[in-house]
N, C-alpha and C positions, 0 to 999 in steps of 0.2 A: 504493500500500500504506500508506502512511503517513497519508493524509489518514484512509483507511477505519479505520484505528486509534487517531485521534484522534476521530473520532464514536463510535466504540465508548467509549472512555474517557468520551465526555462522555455518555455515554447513563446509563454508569455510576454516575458521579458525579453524576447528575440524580437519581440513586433514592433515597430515605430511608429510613435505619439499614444498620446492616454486613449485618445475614443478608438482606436485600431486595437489596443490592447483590452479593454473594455467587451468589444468584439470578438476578441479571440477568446478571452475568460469565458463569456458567455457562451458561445458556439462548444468548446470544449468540455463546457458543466453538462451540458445534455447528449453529450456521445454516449451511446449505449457502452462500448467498451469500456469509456471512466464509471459508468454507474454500477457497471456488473465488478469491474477489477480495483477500485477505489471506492466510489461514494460508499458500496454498501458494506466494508469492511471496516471503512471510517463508521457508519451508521451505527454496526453493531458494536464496536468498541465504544462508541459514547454510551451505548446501552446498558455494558456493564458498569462502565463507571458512574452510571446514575443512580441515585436514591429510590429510593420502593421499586415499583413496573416500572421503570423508563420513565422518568419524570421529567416533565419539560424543567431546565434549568430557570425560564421566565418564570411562569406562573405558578410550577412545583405539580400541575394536573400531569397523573398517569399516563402511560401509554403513546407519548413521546415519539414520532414515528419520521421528523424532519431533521436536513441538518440545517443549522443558520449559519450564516454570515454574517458576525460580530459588526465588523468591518463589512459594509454590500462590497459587492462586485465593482457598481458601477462609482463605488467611492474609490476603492482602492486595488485594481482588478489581481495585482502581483501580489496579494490574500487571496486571492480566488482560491489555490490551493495547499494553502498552509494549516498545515492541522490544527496551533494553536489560535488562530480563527473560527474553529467550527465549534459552536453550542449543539445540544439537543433541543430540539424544541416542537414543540405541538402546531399542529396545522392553522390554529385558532392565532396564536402568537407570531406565530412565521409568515404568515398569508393576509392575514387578517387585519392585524394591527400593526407590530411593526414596516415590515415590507423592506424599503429601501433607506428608513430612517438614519439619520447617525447625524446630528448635532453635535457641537462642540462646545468649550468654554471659549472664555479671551487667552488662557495658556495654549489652547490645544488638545486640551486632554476630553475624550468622549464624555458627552449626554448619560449614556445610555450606564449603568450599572454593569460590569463583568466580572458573574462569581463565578468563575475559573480564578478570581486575579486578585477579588478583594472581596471583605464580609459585606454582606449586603446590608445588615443588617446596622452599617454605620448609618445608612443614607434610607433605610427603608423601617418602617415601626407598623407592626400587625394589631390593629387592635381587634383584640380576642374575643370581645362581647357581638362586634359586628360583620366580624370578619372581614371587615376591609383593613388597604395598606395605605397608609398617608407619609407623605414626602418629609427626611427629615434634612434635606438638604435639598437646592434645586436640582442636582443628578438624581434623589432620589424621585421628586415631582415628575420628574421628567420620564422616568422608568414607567411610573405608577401609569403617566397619560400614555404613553408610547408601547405599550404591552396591553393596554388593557387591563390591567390587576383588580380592578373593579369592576366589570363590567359584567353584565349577563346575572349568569347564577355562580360566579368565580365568589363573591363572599359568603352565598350560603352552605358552596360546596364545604366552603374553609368552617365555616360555623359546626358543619356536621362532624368534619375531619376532626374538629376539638373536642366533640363529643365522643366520639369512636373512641378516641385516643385518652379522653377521661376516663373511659369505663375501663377502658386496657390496663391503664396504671391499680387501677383500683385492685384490680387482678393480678396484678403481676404483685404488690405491695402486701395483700394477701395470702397467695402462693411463698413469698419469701417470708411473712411469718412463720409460714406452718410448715416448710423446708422444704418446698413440692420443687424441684428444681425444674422439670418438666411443663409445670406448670407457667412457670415465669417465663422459659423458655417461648413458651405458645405467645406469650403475652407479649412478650419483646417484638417477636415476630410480627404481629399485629398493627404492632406501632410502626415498624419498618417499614412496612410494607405498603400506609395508607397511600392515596395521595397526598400532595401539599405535603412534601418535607416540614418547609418553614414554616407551618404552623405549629408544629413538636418543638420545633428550637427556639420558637418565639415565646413556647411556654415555659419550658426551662429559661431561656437568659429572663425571662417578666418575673418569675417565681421569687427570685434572690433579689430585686430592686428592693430598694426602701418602699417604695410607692406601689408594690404590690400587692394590696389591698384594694387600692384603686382601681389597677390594672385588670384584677381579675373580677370588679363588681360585675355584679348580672349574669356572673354565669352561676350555674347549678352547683349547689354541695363546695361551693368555692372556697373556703376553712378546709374542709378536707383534701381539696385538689391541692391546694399552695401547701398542705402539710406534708403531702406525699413528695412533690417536686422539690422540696425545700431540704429533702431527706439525703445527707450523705450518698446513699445507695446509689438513689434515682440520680441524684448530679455525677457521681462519677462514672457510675455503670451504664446508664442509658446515656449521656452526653456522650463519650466514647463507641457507645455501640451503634448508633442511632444514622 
């Protein structure tokens, strides 16, 4: 895979002027040969490297089935085939919302959030009662608008994911009292597994703020949930495994 993407590149970079090259990147991403001997080798290994099913790296929804371009094409085509370029991403996020996006600041440096590169969670805040995500910086505003992260049923799905994943602790915090190891095990899995990663890790890092009392008002049995997340265990054990 990688050799085949470094001819690509250099095919690239053999062509003269940007929109010739632009041209070439493009016509070469839809060759059946690159898609059968690159794209989809590239495809599956972002799959392994993703959280639960194939979770779009944007929005954290299951079943992940596109590659993106961080950097488009038609911004920077000599990306076209650079591995550390390609996100996993859902059809809703690749297609749908982003597309060809990529704003900048006044240094340079991308709009758009890349968590291949940096915590998202500097620039992004989940709030857990509503399930949506609000900007904690203009790159994160920017993400929020440019993905979609609120849109549709993307904060009910997260509203539910919270609940799934409350019950699961509740189970798994259980099973480890009474020594079921098998049992936790099941439970751990569960939580692995949901969609929406970052909704599991927005409850662990909320859990430990001073302010997380606030953080978690309105949800269900919420004394109990911050007791359990707050727990040695669940911070080392599930933050590492997760």
């Amino acid at each position: 895979m990688e050799l085949r993407l470094g001819v690509l590149t250099r095919e690239v970079t053999a062509t003269t002027g940007s929109v010739e090259q632009v041209r070439t990147a493009n016509l070469a991403w839809k060759r059946k040969t690159f898609r059968r001997d690159a794209y989809a080798p590239a495809l599956g290994r972002l799959k392994e490297m993703a959280p639960g099913h194939d979770c779009c790296m944007y929005c954290g929804q299951n079943l992940a089935d596109h590659i993106d371009h961080y950097v488009p094409i038609n911004v920077d085509p000599l990306q076209a085939f650079s591995w550390l370029n390609y996100l996993l991403a859902c059809s809703t996020c690749n297609s749908r919302f982003k597309k060809g996006a990529h704003a900048v600041d006044d240094t340079g440096i991308p709009m758009l959030v890349n968590p291949t590169v940096e915590d998202p969670f500097v620039h992004l805040h989940l709030v857990l009662d509503t399930g949506e995500y609000c900007g904690l910086s203009p790159r994160g505003e920017y993400t929020v608008s440019t993905c979609g992260l609120n849109a549709d049923k993307r904060p009910e799905a997260r509203r539910h994911a919270r609940n799934v994943m409350s019950l699961a602790l509740e189970r798994w915090w259980t099973a480890r009292d009474r020594g079921l190891p098998d049992e936790m095990s099941h439970a751990l899995s569960v939580i692995r597994d949901q969609p929406f990663a970052g909704v599991f890790q927005a409850m662990l890092r909320q859990a430990v703020r001073s302010e997380a009392d606030l953080l978690f008002a309105g949800i269900r049995d919420n004394a109990r949930l911050l007791d359990i997340l707050r727990s040695p265990g669940v911070q080392n054990e599930l933050r590492m495994s997760v």
